[in-house]
C-alpha positions as CSV (number, residue, x, y, z in Angstrom):
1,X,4.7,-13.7,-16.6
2,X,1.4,-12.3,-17.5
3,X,-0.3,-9.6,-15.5
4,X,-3.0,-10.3,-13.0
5,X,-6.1,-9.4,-12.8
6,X,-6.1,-5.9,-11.4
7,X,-2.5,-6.1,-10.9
8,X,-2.7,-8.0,-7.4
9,X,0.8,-8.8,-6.1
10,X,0.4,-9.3,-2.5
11,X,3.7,-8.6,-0.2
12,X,4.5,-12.5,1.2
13,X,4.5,-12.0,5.4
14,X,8.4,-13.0,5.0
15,X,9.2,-9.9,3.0
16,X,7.0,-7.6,5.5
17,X,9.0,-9.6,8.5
18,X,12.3,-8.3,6.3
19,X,11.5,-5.0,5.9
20,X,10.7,-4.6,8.9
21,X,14.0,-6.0,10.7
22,X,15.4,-3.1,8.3
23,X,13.5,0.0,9.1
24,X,11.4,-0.9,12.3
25,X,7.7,0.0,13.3
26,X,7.3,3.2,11.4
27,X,5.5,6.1,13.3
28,X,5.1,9.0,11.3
29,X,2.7,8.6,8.2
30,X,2.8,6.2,5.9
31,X,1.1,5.8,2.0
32,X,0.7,2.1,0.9
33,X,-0.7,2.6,-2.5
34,X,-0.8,-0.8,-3.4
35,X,-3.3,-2.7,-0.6
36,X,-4.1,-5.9,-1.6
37,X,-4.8,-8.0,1.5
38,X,-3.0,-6.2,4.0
39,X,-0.2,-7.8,4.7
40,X,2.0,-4.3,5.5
41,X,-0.8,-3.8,8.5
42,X,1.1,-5.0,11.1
43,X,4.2,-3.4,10.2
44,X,2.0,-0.1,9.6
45,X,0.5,-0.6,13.1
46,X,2.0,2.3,15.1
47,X,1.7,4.6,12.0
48,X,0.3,8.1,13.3
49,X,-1.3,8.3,9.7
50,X,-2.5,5.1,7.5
51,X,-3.2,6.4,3.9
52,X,-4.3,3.1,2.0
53,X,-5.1,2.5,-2.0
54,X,-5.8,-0.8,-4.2
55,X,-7.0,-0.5,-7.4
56,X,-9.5,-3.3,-6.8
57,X,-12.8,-1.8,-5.7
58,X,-12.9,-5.3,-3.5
59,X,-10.2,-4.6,-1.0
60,X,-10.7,-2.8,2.3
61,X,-8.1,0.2,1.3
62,X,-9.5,3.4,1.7
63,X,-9.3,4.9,-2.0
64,X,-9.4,2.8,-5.4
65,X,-7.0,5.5,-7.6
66,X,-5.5,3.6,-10.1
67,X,-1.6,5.0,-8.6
68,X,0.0,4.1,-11.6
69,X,-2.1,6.5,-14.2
70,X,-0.5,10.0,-13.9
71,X,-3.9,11.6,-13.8
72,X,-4.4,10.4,-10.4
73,X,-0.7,11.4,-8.7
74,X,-2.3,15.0,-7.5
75,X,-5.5,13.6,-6.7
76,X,-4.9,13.1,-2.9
77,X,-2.5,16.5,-2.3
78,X,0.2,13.7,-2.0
79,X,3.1,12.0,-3.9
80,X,2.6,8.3,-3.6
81,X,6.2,7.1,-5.6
């Protein structure tokens, strides 16, 4: 399969409805660094922290790092693998 544009894999809502069965509503803070249109939002609900990164400028994330280019892993003061 060839990539997509921007690499924009969106997690399907029956994978976020598995995960969460598995770990629960997660409360302490959380890193999605891979946006897209939201779908982990309502399992991040209850998160005390929300950090949130797309690579596509278009998406309501709060950074645009590209999280796979090494020279952006330090960027934020945080590991995001």
């Amino acid at each position: 399969m060839p990539r997509l544009p921007l690499d924009r894999y969106d997690t399907p809502p029956h994978y976020v409805s598995a995960l969460q069965a598995v770990i629960g509503q997660p409360t302490s803070t959380v890193y999605d660094p891979c946006y897209g249109r939201g779908n982990l939002d309502s399992l991040f609900a209850r998160a005390r922290r929300l950090y949130t990164n797309d690579l596509n400028p278009r998406v309501g994330s709060r950074w645009h790092f590209d999280a796979a280019d090494p020279a952006n892993w330090g960027v934020l003061g945080f590991d995001w693998c």
